[in-house]
C-alpha positions as CSV (number, residue, x, y, z in Angstrom):
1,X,7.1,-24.5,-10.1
2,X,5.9,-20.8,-9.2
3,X,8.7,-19.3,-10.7
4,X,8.8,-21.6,-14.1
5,X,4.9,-20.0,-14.0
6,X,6.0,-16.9,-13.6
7,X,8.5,-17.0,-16.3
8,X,6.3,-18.1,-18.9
9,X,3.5,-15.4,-18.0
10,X,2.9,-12.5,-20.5
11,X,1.5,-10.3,-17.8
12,X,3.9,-8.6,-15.5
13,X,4.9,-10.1,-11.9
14,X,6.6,-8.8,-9.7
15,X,7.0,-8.5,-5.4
16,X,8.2,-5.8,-3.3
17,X,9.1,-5.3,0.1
18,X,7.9,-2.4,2.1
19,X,10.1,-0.1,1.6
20,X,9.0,-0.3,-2.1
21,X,12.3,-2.3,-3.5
22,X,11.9,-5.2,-6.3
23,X,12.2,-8.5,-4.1
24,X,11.3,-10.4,-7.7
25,X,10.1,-9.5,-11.0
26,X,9.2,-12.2,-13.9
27,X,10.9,-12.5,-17.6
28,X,8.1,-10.5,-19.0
29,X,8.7,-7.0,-17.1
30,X,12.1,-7.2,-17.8
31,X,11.6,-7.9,-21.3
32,X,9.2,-4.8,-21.4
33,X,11.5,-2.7,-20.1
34,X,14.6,-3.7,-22.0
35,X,16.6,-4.8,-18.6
36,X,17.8,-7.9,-16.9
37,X,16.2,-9.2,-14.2
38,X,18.6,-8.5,-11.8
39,X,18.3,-4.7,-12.7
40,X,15.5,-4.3,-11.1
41,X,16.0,-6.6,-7.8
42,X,17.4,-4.5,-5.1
43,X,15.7,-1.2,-6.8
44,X,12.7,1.0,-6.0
45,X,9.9,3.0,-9.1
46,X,12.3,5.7,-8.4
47,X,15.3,3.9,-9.8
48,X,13.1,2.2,-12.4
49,X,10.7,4.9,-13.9
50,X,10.3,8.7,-14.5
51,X,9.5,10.9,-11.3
52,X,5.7,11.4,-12.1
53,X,5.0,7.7,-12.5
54,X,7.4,6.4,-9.7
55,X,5.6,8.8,-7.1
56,X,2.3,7.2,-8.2
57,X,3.3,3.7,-8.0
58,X,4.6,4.1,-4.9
59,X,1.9,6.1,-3.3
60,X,-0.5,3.5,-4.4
61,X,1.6,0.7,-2.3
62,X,1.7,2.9,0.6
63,X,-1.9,2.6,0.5
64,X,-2.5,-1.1,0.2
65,X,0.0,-2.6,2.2
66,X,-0.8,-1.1,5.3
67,X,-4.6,-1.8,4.3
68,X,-4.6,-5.8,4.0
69,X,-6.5,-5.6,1.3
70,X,-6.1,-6.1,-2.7
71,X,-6.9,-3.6,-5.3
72,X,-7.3,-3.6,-9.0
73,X,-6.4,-0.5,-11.0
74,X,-5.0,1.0,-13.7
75,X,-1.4,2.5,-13.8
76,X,0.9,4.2,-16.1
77,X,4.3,4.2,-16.7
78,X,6.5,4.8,-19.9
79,X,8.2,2.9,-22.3
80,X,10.6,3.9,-25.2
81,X,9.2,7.2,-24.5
82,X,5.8,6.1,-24.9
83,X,3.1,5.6,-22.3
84,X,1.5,2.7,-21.7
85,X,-1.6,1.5,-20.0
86,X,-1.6,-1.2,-17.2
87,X,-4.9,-2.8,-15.5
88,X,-2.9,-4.0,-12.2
89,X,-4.1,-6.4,-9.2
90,X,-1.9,-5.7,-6.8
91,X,-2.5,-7.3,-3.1
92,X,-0.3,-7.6,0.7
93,X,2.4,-10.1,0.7
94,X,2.1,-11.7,4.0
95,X,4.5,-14.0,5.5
96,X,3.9,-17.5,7.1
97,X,2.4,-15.5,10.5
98,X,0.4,-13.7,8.2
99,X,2.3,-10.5,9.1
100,X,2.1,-7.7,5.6
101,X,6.2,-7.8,4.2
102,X,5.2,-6.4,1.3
103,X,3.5,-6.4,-1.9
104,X,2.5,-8.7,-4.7
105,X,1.5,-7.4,-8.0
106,X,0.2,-8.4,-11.4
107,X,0.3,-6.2,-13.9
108,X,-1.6,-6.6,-17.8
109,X,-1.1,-4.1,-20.5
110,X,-4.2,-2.7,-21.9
111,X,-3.0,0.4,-23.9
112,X,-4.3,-1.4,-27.1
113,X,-7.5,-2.4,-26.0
114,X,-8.4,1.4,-24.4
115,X,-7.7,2.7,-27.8
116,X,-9.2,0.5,-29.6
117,X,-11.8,1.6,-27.0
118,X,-11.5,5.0,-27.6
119,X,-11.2,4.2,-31.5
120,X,-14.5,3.4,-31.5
121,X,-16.0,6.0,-29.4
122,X,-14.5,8.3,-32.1
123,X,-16.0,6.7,-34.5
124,X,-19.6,6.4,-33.5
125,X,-19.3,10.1,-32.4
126,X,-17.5,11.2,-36.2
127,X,-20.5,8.9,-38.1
128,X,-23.3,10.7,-35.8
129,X,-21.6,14.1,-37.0
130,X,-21.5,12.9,-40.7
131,X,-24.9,11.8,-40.4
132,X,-26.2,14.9,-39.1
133,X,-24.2,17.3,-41.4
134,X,-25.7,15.6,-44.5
135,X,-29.0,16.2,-43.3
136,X,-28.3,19.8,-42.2
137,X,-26.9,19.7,-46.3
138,X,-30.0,18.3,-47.7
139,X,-32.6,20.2,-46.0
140,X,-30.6,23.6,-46.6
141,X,-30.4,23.0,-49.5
142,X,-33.9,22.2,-50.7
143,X,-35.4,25.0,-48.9
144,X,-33.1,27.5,-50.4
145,X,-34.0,26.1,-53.4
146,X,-37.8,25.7,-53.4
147,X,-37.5,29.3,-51.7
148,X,-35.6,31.0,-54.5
149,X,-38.2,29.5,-57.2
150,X,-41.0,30.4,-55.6
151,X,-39.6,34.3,-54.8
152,X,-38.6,34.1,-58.7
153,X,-42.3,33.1,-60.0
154,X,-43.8,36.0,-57.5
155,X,-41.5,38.2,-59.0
156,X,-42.6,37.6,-62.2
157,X,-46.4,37.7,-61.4
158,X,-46.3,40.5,-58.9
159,X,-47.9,43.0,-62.0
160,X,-50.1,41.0,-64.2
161,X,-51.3,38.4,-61.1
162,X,-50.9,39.6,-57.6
163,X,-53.2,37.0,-56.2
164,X,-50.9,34.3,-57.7
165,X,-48.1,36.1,-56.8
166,X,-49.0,36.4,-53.3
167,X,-49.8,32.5,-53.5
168,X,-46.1,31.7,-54.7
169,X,-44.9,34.3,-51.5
170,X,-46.9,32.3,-49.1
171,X,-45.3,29.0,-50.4
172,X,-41.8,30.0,-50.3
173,X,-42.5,31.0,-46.4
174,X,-44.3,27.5,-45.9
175,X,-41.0,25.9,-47.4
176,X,-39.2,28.2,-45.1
177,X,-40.9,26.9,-42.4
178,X,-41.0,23.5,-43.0
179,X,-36.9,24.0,-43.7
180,X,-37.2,25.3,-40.1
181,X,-39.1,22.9,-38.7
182,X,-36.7,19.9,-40.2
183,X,-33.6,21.8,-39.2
184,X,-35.0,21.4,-35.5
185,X,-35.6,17.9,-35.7
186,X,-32.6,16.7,-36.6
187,X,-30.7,19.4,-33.8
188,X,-32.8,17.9,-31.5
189,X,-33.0,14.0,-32.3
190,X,-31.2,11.8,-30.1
191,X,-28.7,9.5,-31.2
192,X,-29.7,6.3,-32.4
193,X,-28.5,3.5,-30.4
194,X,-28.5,0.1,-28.9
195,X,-28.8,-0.4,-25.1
196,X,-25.6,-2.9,-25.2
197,X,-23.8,0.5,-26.9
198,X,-25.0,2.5,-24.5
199,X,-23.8,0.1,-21.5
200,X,-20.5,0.3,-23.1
201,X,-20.5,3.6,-23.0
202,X,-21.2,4.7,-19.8
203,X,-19.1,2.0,-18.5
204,X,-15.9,3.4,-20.5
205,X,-16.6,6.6,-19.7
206,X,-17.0,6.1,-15.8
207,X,-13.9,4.0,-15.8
208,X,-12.1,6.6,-17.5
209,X,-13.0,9.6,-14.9
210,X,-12.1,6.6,-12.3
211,X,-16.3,6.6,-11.3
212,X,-17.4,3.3,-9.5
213,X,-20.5,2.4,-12.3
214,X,-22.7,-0.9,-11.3
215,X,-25.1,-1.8,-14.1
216,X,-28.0,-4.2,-12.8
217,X,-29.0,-6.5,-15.6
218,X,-31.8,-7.8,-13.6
219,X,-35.1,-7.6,-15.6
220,X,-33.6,-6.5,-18.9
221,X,-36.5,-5.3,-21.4
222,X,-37.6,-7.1,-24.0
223,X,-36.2,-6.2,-27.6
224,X,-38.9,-3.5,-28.5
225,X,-38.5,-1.5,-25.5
226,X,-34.2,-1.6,-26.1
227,X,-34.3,1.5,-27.5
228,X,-36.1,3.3,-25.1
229,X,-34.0,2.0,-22.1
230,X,-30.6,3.1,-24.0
231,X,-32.1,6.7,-24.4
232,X,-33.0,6.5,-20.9
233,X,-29.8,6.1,-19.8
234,X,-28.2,8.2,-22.3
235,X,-30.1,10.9,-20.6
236,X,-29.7,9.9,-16.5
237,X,-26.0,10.0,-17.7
238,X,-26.1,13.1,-19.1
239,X,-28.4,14.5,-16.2
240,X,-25.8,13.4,-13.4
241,X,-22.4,14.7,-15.7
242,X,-20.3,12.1,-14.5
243,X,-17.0,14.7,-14.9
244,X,-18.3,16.9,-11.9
245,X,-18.5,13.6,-9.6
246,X,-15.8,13.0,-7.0
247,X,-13.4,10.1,-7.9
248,X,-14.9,6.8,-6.4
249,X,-18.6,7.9,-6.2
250,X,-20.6,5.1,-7.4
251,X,-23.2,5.8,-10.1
252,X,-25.8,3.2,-9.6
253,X,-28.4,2.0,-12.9
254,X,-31.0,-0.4,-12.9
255,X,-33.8,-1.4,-14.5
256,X,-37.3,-0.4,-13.4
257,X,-39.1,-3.1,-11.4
């Protein structure tokens, strides 16, 4: 029964001994790979995969058999020359004594999902830059303009009217100034966007640089005050740069009490 389980899974399973070699791998991995079965039985990563993702596999084993204990984490490997994305759980195979002979390992690919992931990160961050060069556009553009009609009518004034002309002056370097102060604002202005985005986020992002990130959704804010927690935490993010943390640190976010 395991194995008729086994075969029919779409995620990849598989057992090694602990010297690393294939004791068993399901349908579905050799089907990825474009081998029997058998091909891999009897064979180590080093036989299976390129060097680089081999010596990570197996270093990864060497570090949880000997442990006891199970692990989830995300592995690459290649194939047809492309790399792929796995989110594996892989835990000791113990025998009846409960002694560790090995490994046991379940593997799901999750290279669409991460760029779909990423897809969408692009996204919101191309839209925020399209947003923010249209207003840039708009504002230069008006100020140039109001400022080149009002340093035309000065011009124009300057003998017959000085006291108007100076009035037209002062205007253009009120719309100069008002140009200025808009320009600011938008340089400044923080992104607009919801707390559930931000979540999502920091959580892909601290996944990504392999950061330990525990969100407590204990006394969420109500819906006016959504915006102000997502800024919040846009900012502690950005305050704590995530990419100068060692791998594994935890980065700990709560709501206030």
């Amino acid at each position: 029964m395991i194995r008729a389980i086994a075969a029919a899974a779409t995620d990849l399973i598989y057992v090694k001994d602990l010297a690393g070699r294939y004791l068993f791998v399901n349908d579905a991995v050799a089907r990825l790979y474009g081998v029997r079965v058998a091909d891999f039985v009897g064979n180590d990563d080093r036989q299976m995969f390129d060097a680089a993702a081999a010596s990570q596999l197996r270093e990864t084993d060497r570090e949880i058999m000997p442990s006891g204990v199970a692990q989830e984490l995300e592995e690459s490997t290649t194939v047809d020359g492309l790399a792929r994305t796995f989110l594996s759980t892989k835990s000791p195979y113990r025998d009846a004594a409960g002694e560790v002979i090995g490994l046991i390992g379940v593997s799901r690919d999750i290279t669409d999902a991460r760029s779909t992931a990423e897809e969408i990160a692009r996204l919101r961050v191309d839209a925020e830059r399209h947003r923010i060069s249209r207003d840039l556009h708009d504002i230069i553009g008006r100020t140039l303009v109001a400022t080149s009609m009002r340093q035309q009518a000065a011009l124009h004034l300057v003998d017959r009217d000085p006291q108007r002309a100076k009035e037209q002056l002062d205007a253009a370097h009120d719309a100069i100034t008002e140009g200025q102060h808009q320009l600011r604002s938008i340089i400044q202005a923080e992104m607009s966007t919801s707390l559930p985005d931000e979540i999502s986020d920091a959580t892909f992002l601290c996944d990504r640089l392999h950061i330990d990130f525990r969100m407590d959704d204990r006394g969420r804010p109500h819906k006016p005050f959504d915006s102000a927690a997502a800024a919040a935490l846009r900012e502690q993010l950005g305050l704590n740069k995530p990419w100068f943390f060692n791998p594994g640190n935890p980065l700990d976010a709560q709501y206030p009490k």
